[in-house]
C-alpha positions in Angstrom: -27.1 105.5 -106.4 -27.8 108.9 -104.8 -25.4 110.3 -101.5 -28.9 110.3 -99.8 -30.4 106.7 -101.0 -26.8 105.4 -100.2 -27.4 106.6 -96.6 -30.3 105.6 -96.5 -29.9 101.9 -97.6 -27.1 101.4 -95.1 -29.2 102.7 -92.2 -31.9 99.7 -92.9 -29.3 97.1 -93.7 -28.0 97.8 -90.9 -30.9 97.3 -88.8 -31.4 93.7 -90.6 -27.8 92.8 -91.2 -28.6 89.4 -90.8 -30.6 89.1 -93.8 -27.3 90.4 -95.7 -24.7 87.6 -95.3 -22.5 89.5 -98.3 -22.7 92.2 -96.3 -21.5 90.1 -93.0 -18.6 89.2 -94.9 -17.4 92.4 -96.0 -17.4 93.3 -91.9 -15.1 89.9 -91.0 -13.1 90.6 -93.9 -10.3 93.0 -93.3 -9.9 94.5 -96.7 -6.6 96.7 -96.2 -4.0 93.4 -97.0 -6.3 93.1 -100.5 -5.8 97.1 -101.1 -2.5 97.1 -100.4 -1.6 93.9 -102.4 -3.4 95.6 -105.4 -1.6 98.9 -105.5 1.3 97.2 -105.7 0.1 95.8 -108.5 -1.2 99.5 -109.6 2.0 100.4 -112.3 1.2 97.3 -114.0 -2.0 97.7 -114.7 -1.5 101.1 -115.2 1.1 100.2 -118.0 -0.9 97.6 -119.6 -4.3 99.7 -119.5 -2.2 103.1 -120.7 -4.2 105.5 -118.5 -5.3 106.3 -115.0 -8.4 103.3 -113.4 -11.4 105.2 -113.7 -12.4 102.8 -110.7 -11.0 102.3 -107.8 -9.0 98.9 -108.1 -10.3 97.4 -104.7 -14.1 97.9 -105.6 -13.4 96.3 -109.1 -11.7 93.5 -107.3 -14.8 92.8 -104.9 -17.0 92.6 -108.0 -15.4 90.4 -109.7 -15.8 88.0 -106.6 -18.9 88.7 -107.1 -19.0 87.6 -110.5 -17.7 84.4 -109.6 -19.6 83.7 -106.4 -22.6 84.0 -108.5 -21.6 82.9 -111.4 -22.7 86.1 -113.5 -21.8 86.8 -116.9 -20.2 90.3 -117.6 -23.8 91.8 -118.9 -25.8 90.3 -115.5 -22.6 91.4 -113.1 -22.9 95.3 -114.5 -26.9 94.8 -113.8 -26.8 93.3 -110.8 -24.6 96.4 -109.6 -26.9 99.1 -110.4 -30.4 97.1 -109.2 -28.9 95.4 -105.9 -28.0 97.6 -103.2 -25.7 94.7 -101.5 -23.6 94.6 -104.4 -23.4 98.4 -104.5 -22.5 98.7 -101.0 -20.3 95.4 -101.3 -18.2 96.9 -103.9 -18.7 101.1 -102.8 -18.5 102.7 -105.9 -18.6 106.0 -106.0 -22.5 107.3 -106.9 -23.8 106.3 -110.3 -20.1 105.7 -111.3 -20.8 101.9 -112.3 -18.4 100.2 -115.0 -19.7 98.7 -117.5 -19.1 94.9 -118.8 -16.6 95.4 -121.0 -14.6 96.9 -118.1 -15.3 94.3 -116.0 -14.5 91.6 -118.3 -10.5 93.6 -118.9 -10.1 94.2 -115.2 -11.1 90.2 -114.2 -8.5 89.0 -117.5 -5.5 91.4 -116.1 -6.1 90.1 -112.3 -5.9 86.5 -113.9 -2.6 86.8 -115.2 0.4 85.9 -113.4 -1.9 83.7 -110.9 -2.9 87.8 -109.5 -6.1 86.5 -108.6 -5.7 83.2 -106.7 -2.6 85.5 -104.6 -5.5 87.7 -103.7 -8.1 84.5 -102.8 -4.8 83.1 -100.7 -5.0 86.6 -98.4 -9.0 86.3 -98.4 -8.6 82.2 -97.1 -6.0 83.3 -94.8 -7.8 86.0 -93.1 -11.2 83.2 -93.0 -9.1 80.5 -91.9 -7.6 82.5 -88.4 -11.4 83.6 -88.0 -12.6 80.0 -87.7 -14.7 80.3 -90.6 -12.5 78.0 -93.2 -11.0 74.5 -92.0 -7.1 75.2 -93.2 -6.6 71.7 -94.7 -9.5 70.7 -96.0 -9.0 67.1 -97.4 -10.6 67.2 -100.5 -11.0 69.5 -103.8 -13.3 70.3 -106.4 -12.5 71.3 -109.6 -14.9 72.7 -112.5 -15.1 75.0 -115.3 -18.1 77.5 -115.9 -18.6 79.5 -118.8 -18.5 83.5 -118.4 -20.6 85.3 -121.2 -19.5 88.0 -122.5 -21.5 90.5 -124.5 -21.9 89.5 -128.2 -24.2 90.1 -131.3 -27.1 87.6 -132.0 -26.6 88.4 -135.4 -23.9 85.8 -136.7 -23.5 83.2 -139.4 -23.1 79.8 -140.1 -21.3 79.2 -136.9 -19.9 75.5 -136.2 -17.7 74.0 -133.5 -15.5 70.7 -133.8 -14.9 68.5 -131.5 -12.2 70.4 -129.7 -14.5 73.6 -129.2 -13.0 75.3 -132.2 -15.4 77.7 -133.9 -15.7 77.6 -137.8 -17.6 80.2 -140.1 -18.5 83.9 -140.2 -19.0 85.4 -136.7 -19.8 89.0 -136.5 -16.9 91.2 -134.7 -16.9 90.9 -130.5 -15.7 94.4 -128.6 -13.5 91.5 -126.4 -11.0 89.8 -129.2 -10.1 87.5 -126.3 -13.5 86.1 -126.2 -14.3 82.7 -127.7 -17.5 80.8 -129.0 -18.2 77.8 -128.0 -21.6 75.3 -127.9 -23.2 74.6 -124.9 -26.8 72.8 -124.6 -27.3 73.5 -127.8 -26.9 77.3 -127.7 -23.9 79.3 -128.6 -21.9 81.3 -125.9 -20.0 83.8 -126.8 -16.6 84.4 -123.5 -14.2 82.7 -121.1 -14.3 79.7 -118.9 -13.0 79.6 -116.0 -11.8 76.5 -114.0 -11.5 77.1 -110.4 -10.8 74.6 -107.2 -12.6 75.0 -104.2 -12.5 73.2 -100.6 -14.8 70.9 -99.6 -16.6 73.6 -97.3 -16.9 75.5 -101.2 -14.7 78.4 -100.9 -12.6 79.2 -104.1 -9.0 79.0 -103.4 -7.9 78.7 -107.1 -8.6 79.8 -110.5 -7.7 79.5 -113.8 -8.9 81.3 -116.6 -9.4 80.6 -120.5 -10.9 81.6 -123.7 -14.7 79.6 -123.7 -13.7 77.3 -126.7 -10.6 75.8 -124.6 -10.9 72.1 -123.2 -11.3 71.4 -119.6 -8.8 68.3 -120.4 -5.9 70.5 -120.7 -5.7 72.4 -117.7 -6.1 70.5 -114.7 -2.6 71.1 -113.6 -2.4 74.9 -112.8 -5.6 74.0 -110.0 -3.4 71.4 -108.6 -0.8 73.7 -107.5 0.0 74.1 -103.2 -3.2 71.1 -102.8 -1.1 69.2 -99.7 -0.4 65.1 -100.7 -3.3 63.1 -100.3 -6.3 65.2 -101.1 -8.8 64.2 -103.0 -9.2 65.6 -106.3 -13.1 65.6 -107.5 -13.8 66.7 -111.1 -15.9 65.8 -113.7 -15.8 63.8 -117.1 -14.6 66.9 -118.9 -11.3 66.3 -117.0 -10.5 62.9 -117.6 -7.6 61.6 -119.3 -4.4 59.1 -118.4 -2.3 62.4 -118.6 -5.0 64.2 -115.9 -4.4 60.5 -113.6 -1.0 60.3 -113.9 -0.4 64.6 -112.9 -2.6 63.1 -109.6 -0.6 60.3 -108.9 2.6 62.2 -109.4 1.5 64.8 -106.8 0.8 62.3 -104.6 -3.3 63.1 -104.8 -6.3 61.0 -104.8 -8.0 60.1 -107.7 -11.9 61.7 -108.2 -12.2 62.7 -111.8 -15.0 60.9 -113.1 -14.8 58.7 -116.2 -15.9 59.4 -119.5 -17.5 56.6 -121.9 -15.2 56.4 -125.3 -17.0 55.7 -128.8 -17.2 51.5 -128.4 -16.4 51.2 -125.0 -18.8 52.0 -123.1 -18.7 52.4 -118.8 -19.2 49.2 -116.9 -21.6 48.9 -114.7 -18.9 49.5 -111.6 -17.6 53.2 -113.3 -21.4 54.1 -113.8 -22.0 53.8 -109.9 -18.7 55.5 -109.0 -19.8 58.4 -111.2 -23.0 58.6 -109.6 -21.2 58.8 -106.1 -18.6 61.1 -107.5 -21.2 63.2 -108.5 -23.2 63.2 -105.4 -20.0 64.7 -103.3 -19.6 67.6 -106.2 -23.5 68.8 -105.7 -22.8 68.9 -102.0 -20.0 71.1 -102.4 -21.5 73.2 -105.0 -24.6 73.4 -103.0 -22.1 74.8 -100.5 -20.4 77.6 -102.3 -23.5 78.4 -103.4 -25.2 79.2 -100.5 -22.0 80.5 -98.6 -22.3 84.4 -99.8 
């Protein structure tokens, strides 16, 4: 947006801040611990992206929160950046210098590696937490896994996926070779999931990313890490397994994964209820996050 419509925005947001809670939390939050956490990080990136940032690497950072808060694919997070003057003035990019999906979609992989982006959510929960705004020991978690599109052709053929999400057949080429297909309500997706634990109050304090086609089953224990002994896990069907129980019981952590009905064995009557309830205290929570930004 223009020097002038910039100004211009912020005088009448800030007239009716209130009406701008993502706004109100990029006044309580003090950035400069995030900035200076990521430019630590700045000659790795710099050696694994071979060139200058064309973006500054805080305002990158604070829309890819966005992405996740909202759950936005890559395509709907680079819109939503150039039509909502929030997330402009959220993330303060320079004028019309937006970046595109692709470039959001690199940026959010590199900040997953080496847990870079649940460090980052640790300073954001710390700085809540001393604000009164985030309970520090919150006795339960929540774990699920949401699929991130990325951008890909409609034009592909004969695609398939097995039981364990892997794709067979011709697919046209992706611009992300990362990127997975996978099936989902019947339509084919074409990106990344990504698992992340929140509080019971719905604020991320974990996350785990994957290519789309990867099973939930198989990476429960990378949320469980620093969750304090006797918290309740909550998670849903996709995440149950003896192996996912018995990670819970060796941590010491309460059991809330939901159970998942095998081919001749269906659930009893008793683990049809305690889904129901299970599932009940995840919509409350994911209500939560929902509304919190």
């Amino acid at each position: 947006m223009s020097t002038f419509f910039q100004q211009t925005a912020q005088a009448m947001i800030a007239k009716h801040i209130n009406r701008f809670p993502l706004l109100k939390l990029d006044q309580v939050i003090d950035w400069q611990p995030i900035e200076q956490y990521l430019n630590r990080q700045r000659t790795r990136y710099l050696r694994d992206h071979r060139g200058r940032p064309a973006y500054p690497l805080l305002s990158m950072f604070k829309a890819v929160l966005l992405g996740q808060w909202h759950s936005l694919s890559d395509p709907e997070l680079e819109h939503s950046l150039i039509t909502r003057i929030d997330f402009n003035l959220f993330c303060r990019f320079d004028e019309l210098s937006i970046p595109d999906y692709s470039t959001l979609c690199r940026y959010r992989n590199w900040l997953a590696q080496d847990d870079t982006l649940s460090e980052l959510l640790k300073l954001i929960n710390r700085q809540l937490t001393e604000k009164g705004l985030k309970v520090e020991k919150a006795s339960a978690a929540v774990i699920d896994a949401t699929i991130i599109q990325t951008a890909g052709s409609k034009q592909r053929q004969a695609i398939e996926v097995d039981e364990e999400g892997q794709i067979s057949g011709q697919t046209t080429p992706s611009k992300d070779s990362d990127a997975r297909w996978i099936k989902k309500n019947g339509l084919y997706k074409l990106g990344y999931k990504q698992h992340t634990r929140t509080d019971a109050e719905g604020y991320i304090e974990k996350l785990h990313i994957t290519p789309a086609n990867a099973h939930e089953c198989k990476h429960l224990p990378p949320l469980l890490e620093g969750l304090p002994k006797g918290t309740t896990v909550y998670a849903d069907k996709g995440y149950d397994s003896a192996e996912n129980r018995q990670h819970l019981e060796e941590r010491q952590l309460l059991d809330g994964i939901m159970r998942k009905a095998c081919r001749n064995r269906p659930l009893t009557e008793t683990q049809t209820k305690h889904n129901r309830y299970l599932s009940k205290i995840r919509y409350v929570v994911e209500q939560s996050f929902g509304t919190l930004h």
